[in-house]
BAFI-3210 file (N, C-alpha, C; in Angstrom, 3 decimals, decimal comma, padded with zeros to 6 digits):
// residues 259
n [1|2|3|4|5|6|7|8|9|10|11|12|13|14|15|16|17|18|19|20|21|22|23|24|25|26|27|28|29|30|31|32|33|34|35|36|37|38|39|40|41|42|43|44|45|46|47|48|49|50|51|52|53|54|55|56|57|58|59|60|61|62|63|64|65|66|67|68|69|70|71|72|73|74|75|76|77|78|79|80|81|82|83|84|85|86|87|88|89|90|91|92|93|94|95|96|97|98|99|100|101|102|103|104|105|106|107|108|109|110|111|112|113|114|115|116|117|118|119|120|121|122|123|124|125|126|127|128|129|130|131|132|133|134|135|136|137|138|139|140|141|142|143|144|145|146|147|148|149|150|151|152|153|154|155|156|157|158|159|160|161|162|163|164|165|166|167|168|169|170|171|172|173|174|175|176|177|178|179|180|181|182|183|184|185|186|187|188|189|190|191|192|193|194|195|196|197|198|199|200|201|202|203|204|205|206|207|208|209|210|211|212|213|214|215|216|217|218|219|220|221|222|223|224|225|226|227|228|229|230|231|232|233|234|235|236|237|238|239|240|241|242|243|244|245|246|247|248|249|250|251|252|253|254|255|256|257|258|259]
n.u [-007,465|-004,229|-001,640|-001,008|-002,133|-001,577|001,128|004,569|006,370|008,779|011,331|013,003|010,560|009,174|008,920|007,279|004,680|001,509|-000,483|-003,429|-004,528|-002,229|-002,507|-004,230|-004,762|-003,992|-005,618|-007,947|-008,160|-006,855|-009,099|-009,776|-009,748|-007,698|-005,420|-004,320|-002,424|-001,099|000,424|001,702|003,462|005,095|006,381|005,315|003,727|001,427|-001,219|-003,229|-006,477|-008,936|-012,426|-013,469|-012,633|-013,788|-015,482|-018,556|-020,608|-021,407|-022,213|-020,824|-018,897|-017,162|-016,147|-014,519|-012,645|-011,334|-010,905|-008,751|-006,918|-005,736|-004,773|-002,944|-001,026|-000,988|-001,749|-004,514|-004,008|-005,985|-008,791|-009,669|-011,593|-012,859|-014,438|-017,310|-018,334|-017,862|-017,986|-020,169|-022,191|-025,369|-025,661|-024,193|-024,729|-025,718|-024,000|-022,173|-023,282|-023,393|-020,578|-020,173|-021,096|-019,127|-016,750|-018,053|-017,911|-015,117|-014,735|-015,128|-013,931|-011,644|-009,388|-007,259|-007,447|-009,638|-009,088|-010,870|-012,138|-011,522|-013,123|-014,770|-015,566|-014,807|-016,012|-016,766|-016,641|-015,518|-013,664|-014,050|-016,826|-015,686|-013,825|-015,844|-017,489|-015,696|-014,950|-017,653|-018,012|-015,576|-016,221|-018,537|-017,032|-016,194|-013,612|-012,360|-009,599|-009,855|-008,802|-007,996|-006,574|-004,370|-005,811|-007,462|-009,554|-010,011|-008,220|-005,607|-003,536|-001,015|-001,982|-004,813|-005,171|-004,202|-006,290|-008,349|-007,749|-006,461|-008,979|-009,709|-008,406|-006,372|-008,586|-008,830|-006,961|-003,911|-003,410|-000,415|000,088|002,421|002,920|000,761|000,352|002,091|004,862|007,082|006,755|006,179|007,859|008,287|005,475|004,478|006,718|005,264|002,456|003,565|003,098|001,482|000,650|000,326|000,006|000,821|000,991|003,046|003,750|005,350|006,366|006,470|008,283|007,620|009,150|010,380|011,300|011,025|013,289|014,653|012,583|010,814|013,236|013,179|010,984|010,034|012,217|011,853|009,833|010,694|012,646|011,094|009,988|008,210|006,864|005,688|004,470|005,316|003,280|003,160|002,450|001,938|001,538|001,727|002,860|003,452|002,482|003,657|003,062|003,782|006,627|007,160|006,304|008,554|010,920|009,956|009,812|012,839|014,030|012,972|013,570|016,285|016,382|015,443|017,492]
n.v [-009,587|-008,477|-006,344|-004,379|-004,694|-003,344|-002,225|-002,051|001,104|001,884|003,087|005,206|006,860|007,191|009,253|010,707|011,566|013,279|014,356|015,805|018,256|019,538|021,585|022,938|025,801|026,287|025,268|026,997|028,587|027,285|025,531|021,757|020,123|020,849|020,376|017,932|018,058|020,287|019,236|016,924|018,734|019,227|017,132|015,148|012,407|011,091|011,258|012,112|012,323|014,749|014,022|016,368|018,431|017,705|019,590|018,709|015,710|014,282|011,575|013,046|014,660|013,413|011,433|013,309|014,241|012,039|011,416|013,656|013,036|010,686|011,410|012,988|011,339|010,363|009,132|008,395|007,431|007,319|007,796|010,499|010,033|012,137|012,461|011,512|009,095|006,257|005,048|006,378|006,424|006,617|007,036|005,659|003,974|005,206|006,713|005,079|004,142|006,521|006,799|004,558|005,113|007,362|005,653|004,389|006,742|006,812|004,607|005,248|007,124|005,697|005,602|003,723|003,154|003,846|005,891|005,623|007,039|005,490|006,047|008,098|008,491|007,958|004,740|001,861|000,012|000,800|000,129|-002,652|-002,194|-000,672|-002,159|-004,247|-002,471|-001,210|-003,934|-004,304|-001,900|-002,903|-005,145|-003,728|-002,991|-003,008|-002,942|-001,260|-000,618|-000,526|001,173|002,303|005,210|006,093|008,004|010,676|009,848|007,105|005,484|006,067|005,015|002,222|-000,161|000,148|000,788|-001,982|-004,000|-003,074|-004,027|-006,364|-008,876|-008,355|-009,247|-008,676|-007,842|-005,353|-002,184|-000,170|002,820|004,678|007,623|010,087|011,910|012,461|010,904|011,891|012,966|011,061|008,094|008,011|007,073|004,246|003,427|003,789|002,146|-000,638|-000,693|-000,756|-002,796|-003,397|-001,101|000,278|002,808|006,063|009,304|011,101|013,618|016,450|018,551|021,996|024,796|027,611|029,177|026,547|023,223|020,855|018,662|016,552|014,642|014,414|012,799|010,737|009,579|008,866|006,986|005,083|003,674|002,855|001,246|-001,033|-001,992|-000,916|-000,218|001,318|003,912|007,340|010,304|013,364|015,277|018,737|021,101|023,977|027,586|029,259|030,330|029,143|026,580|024,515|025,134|023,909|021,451|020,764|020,914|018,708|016,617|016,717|015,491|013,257|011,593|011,766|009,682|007,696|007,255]
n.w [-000,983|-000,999|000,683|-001,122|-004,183|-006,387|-009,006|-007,839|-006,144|-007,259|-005,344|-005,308|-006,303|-004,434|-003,007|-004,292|-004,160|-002,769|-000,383|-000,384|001,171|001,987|-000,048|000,613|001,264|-001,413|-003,224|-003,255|-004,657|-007,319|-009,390|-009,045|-010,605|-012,383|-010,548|-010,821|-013,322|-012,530|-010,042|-011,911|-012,707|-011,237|-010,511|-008,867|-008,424|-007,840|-005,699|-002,604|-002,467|-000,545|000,526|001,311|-000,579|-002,788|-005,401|-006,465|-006,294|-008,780|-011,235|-013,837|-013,433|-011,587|-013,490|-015,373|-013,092|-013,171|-015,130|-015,817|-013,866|-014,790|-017,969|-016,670|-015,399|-013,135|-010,235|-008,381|-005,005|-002,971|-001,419|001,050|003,209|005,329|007,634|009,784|011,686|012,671|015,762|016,885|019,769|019,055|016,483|014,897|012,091|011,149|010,397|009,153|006,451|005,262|004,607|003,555|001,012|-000,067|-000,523|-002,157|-004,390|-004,464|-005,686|-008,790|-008,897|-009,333|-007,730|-005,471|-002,800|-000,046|002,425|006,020|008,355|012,051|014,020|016,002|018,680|021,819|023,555|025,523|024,425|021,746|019,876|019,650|017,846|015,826|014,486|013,409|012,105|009,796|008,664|007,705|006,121|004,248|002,742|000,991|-000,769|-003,069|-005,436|-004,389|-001,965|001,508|004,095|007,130|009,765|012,132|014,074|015,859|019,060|019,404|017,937|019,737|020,206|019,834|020,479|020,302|017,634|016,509|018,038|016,508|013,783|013,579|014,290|011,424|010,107|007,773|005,898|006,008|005,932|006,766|006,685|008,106|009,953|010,237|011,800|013,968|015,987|019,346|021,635|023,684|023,378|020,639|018,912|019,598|018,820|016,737|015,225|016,419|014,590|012,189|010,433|009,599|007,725|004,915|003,278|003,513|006,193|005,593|007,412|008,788|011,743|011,935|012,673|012,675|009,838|010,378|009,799|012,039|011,649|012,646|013,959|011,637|010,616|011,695|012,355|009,678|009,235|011,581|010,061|007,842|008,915|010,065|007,868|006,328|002,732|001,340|-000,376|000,187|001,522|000,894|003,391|003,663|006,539|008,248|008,627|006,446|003,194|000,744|-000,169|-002,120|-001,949|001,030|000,810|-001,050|000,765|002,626|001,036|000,169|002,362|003,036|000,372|000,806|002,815|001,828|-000,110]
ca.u [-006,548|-003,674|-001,429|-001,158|-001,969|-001,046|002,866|005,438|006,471|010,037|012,267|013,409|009,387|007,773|008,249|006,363|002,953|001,350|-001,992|-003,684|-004,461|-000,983|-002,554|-005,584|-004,952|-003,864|-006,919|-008,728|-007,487|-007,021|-010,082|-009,765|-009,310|-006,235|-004,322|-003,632|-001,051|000,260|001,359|002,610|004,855|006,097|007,623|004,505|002,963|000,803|-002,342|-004,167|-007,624|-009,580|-013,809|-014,378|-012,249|-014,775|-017,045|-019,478|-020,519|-022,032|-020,942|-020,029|-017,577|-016,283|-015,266|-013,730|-011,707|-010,357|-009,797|-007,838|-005,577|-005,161|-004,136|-001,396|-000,641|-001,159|-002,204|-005,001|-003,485|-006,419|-009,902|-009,784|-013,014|-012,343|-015,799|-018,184|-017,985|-018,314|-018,643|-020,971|-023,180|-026,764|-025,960|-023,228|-025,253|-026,018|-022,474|-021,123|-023,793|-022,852|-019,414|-019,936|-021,092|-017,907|-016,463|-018,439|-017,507|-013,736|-014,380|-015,874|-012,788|-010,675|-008,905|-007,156|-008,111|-010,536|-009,583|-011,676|-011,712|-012,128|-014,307|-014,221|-016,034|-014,336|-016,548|-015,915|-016,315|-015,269|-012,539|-014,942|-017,435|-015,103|-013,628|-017,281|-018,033|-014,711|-015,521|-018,832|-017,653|-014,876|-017,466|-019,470|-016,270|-015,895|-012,441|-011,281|-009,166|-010,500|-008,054|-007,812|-005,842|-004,140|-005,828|-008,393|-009,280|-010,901|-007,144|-004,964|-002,059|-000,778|-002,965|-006,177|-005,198|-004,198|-007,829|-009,157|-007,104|-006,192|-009,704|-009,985|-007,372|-006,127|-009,579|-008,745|-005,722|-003,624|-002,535|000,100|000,310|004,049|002,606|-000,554|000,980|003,193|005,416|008,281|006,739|006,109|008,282|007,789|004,140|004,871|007,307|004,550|001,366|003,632|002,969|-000,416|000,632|000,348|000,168|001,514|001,182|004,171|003,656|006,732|005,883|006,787|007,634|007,390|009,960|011,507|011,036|011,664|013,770|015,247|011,609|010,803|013,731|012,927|009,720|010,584|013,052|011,326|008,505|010,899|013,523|010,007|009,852|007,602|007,339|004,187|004,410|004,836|002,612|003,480|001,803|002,574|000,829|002,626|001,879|004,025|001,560|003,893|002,956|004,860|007,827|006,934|006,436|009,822|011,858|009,576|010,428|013,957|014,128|012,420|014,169|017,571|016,640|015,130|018,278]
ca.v [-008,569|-008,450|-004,697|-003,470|-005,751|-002,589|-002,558|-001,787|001,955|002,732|003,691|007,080|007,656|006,739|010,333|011,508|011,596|014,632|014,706|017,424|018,913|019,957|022,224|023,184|027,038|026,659|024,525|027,868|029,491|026,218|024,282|020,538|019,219|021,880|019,830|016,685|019,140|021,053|018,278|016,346|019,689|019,491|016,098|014,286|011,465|010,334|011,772|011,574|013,721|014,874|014,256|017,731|018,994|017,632|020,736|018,150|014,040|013,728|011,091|013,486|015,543|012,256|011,103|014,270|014,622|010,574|011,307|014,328|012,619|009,830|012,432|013,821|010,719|011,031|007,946|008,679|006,666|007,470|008,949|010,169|010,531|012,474|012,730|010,464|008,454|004,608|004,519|007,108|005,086|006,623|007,826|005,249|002,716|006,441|007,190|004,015|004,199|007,768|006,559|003,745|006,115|008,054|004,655|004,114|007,346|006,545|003,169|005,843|008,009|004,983|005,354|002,696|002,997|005,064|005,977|005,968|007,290|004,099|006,399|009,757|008,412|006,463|004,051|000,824|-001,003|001,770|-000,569|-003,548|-001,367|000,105|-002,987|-004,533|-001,426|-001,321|-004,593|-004,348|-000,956|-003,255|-006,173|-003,140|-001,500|-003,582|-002,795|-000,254|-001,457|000,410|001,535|003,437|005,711|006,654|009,599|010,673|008,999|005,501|004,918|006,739|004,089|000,930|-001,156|000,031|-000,186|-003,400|-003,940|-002,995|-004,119|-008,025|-009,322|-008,444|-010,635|-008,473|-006,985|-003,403|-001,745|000,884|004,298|005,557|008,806|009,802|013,171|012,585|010,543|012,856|012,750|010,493|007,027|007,919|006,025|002,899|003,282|003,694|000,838|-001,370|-000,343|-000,855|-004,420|-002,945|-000,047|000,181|004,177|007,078|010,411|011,762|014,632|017,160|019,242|022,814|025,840|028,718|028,532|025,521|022,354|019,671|017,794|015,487|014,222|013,944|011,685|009,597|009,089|008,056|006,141|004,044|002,653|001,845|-000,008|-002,035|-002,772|-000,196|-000,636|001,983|005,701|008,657|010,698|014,294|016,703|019,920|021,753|024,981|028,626|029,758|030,357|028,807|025,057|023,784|025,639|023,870|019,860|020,265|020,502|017,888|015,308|016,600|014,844|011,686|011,623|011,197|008,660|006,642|006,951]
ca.w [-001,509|000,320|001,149|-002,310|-005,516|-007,685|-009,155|-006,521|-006,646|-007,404|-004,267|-006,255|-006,834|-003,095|-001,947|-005,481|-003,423|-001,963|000,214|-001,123|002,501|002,063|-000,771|000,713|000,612|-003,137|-004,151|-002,770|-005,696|-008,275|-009,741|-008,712|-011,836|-012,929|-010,032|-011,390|-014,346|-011,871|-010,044|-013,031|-013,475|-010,072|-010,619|-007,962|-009,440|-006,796|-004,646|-001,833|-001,890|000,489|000,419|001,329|-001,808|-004,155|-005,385|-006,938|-006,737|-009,962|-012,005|-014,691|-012,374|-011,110|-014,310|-015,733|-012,366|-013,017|-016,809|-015,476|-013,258|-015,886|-018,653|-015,969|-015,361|-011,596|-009,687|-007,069|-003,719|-001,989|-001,267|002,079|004,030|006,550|008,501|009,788|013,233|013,522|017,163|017,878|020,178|018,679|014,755|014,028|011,166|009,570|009,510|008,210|005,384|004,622|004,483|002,093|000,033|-000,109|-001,159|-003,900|-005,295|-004,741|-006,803|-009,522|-009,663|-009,601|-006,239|-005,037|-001,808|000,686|004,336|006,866|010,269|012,696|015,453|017,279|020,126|022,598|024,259|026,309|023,402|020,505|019,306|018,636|017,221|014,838|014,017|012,819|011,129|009,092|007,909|007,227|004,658|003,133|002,462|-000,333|-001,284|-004,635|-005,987|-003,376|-000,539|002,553|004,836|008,495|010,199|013,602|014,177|016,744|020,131|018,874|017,983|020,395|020,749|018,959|021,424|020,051|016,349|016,934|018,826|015,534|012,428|013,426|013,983|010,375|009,080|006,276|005,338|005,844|006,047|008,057|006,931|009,017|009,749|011,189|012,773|014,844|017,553|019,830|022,450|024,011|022,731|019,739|017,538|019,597|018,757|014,905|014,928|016,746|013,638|010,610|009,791|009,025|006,980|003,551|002,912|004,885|005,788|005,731|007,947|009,564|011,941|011,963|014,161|011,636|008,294|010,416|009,665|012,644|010,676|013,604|014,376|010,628|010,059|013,184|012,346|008,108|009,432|011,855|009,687|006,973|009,346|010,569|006,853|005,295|001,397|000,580|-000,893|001,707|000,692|001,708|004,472|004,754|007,336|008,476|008,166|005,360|002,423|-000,081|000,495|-002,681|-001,854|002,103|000,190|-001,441|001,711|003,057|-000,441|000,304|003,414|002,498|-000,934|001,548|003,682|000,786|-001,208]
c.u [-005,545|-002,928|-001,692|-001,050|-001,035|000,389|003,682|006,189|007,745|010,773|012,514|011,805|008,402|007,827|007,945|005,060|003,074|-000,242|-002,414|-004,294|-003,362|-000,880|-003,641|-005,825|-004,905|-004,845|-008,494|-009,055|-007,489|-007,952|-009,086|-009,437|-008,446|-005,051|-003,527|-002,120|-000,592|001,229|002,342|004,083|005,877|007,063|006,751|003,555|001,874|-000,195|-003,073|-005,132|-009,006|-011,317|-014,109|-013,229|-013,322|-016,093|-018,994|-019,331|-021,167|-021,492|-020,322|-019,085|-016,460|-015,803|-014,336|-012,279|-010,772|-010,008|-008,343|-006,689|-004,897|-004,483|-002,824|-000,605|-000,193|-001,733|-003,099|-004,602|-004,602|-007,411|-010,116|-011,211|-012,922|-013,748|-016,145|-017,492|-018,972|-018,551|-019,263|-022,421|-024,657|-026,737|-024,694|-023,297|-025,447|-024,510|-021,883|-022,015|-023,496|-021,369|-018,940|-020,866|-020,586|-017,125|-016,870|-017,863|-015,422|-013,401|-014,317|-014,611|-011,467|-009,348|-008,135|-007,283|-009,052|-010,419|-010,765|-011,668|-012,372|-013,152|-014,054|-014,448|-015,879|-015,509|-015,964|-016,078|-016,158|-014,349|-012,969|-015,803|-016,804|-014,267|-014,756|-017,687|-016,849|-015,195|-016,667|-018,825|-016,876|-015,538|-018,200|-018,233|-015,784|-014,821|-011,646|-010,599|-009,288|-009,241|-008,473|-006,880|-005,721|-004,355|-007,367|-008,547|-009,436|-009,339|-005,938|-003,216|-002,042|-002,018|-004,345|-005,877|-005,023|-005,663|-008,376|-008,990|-007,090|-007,360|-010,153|-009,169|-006,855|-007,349|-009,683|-007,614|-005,305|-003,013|-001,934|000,309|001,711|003,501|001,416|-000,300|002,191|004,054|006,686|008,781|006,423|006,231|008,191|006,329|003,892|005,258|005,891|003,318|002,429|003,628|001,538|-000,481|000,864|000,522|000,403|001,245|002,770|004,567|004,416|005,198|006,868|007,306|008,615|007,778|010,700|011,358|011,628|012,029|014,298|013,990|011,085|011,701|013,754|012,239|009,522|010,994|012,638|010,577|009,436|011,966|012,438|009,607|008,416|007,359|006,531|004,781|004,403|004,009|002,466|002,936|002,329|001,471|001,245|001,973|002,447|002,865|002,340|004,249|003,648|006,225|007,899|007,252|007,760|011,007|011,237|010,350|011,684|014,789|014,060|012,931|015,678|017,420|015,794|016,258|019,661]
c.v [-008,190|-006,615|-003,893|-004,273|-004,459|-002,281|-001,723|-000,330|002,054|003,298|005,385|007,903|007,437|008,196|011,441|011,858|012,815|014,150|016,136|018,301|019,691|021,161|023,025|024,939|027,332|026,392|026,087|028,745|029,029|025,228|022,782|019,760|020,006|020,995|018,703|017,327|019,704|020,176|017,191|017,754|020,091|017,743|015,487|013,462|010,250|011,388|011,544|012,799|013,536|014,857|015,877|019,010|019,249|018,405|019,716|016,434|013,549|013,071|011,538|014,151|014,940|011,544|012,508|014,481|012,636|010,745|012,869|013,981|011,380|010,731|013,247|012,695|010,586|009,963|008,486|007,094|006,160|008,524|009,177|011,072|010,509|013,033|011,456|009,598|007,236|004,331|005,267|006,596|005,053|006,547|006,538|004,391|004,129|006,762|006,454|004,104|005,610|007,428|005,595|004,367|006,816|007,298|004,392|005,166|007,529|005,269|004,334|006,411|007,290|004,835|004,125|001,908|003,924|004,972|006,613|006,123|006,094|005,078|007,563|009,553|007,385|005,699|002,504|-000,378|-000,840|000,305|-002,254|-002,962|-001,336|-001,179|-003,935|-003,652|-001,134|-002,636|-004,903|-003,360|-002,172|-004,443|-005,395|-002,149|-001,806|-003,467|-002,037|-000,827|-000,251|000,192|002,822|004,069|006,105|007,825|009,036|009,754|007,564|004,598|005,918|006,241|002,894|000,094|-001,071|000,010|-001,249|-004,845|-004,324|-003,717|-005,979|-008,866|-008,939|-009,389|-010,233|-007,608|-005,928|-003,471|-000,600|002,595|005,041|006,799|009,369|011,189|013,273|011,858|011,305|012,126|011,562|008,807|006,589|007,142|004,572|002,209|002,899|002,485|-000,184|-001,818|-000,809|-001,938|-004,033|-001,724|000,025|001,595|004,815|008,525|010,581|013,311|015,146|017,702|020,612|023,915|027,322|028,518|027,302|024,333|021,355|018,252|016,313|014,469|013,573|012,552|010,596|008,533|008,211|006,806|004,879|002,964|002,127|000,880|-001,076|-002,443|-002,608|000,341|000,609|003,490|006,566|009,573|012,463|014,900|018,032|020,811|022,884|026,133|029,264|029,429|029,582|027,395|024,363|023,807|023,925|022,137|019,833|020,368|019,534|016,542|015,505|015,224|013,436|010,737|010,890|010,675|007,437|005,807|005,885]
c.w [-000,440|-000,363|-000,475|-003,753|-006,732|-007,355|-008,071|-007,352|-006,337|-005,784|-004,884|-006,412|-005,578|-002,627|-003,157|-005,030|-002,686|-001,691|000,683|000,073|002,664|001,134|-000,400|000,406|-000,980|-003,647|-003,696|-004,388|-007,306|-008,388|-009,321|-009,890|-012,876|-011,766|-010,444|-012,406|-013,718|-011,294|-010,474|-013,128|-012,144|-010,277|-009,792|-009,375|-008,441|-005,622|-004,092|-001,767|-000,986|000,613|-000,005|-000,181|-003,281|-004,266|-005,845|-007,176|-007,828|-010,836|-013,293|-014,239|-011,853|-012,629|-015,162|-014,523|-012,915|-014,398|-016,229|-015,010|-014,356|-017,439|-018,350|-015,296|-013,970|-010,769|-008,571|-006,236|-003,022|-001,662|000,246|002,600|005,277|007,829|008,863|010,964|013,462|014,474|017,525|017,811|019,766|016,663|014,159|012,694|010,384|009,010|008,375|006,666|004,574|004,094|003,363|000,797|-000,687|-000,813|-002,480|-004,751|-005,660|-005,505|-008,629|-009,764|-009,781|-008,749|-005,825|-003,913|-001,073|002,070|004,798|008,046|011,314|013,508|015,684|018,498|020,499|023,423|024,821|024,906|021,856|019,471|018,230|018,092|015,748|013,644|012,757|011,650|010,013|008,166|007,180|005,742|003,791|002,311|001,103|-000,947|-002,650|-004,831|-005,325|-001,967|000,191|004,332|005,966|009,081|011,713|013,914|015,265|017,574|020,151|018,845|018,308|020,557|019,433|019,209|020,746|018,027|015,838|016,820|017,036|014,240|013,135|013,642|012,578|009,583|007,572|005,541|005,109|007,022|007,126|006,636|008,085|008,950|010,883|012,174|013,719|015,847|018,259|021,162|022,741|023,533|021,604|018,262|017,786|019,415|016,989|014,498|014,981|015,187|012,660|009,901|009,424|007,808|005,524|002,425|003,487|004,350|006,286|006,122|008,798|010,431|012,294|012,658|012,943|010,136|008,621|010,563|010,482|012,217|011,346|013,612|012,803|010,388|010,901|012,836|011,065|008,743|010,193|011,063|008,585|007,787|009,969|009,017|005,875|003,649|000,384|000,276|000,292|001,159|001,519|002,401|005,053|005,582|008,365|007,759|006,724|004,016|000,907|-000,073|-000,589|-002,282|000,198|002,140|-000,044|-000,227|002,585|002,452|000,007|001,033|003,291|001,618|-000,228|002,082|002,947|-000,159|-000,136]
res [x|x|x|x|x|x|x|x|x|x|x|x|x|x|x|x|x|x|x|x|x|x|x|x|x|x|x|x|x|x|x|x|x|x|x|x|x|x|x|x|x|x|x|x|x|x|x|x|x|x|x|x|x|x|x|x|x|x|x|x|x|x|x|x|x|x|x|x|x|x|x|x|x|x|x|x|x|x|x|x|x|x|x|x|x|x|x|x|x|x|x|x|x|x|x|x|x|x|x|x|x|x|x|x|x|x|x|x|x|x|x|x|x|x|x|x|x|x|x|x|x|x|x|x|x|x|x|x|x|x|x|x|x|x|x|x|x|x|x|x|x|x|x|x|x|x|x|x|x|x|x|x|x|x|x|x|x|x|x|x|x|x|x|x|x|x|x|x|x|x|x|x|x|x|x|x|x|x|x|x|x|x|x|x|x|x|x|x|x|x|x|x|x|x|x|x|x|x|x|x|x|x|x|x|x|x|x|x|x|x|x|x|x|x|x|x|x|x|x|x|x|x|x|x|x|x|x|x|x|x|x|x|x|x|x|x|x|x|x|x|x|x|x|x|x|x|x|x|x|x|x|x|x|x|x|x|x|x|x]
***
């Protein structure tokens, strides 16, 4: 299965995605399976959700939440499982089994894929570790393509996602995330990963109502002039309590350097 067998999404509709982290105070407030309609009425047609969202794994809960999003006509992107540590050097065969667990229930709600965190714990040989253990999940993941992300120390740089992703040969994927690598080499780190990337966060970062818009369009901009084809999938993460209001000058952004 190579980056994305399912139909190629619209240029006008790649910055329709929201990762529902970006909602997390609202979902405080809104049942889990009322989001799929709201977001149909915002004009998003695409979601990434978060493990620890889901109040219940039973497979009657899990199919009511996948007829939900199919009724709003809402594509889940992406089950992300955001726990659990492949290289930690005593517990890591419990993690990965906890983890393809998580998987199965993202085959269940019909997902198209399920990140997974390559490691938290660096060791001298985190990178092969994580590599092994990646493949070993995408090997029981049946229909879900199993994808990782640049986050936490396991994958700190290009170099070690690299490490991890090309002894697979295609087996599991990248989610980039444009906001979790910082600083001066930033975008030559981005550029480097996006031949691996297949989904994105599409994460600003903030400094109160103000959205660092320079860095945002840097960061867009790189992965699609490296020839980025996948959904952004929005992040807002900022203090302002009105996180739709917070997405739509995010989409704004995205929306213009798409068009």
């Amino acid at each position: 299965m190579t980056v994305d067998d399912a139909p190629t999404i619209p240029a006008t509709g790649r910055a329709d995605a929201v990762h529902a982290w970006s909602l997390d105070r609202t979902l405080q407030h809104l049942p889990l399976l009322d989001l799929p309609e709201q977001l149909r009425l915002r004009g998003y047609r695409t979601v990434q959700l978060c493990h620890f969202h889901l109040p219940h794994r039973d497979a009657g809960y899990l199919g009511e939440l996948r007829a939900a999003l199919a009724a709003a006509d809402v594509a889940l992107d992406a089950l992300l499982v955001d726990d659990g540590d492949l290289t930690h050097p005593d517990e890591g065969a419990r993690h990965e089994a906890w983890i393809s667990d998580w998987v199965r229930d993202a085959e269940v709600l019909g997902a198209r894929r399920a990140r997974v965190v390559a490691g938290k714990t660096r060791t001298d040989t985190a990178q092969r570790d994580s590599s092994r253990a990646l493949g070993r999940i995408a090997t029981r993941a049946g229909a879900v393509r199993v994808v990782t992300e640049n986050w936490f120390d396991v994958t700190a740089d290009a170099a070690d996602v690299t490490a991890i992703l090309e002894p697979l040969d295609d087996a599991v994927g990248l989610l980039v995330d444009l906001g979790n690598w910082t600083g001066p080499g930033k975008y030559a780190e981005l550029a480097a990963v996006t031949r691996f990337a297949e989904t994105c966060h599409a994460k600003a970062h903030w400094n109160g109502a103000a959205v660092d818009a320079d860095d945002y369009r840097r960061s867009v901009s790189t992965v699609l002039e490296h020839g980025y084809t996948g959904p952004f999938c929005l992040v807002y993460d900022a203090d302002d309590a009105d996180e739709w209001a917070g997405l739509d000058v995010q989409r704004g952004i995205v929306r213009e350097l798409l068009a």
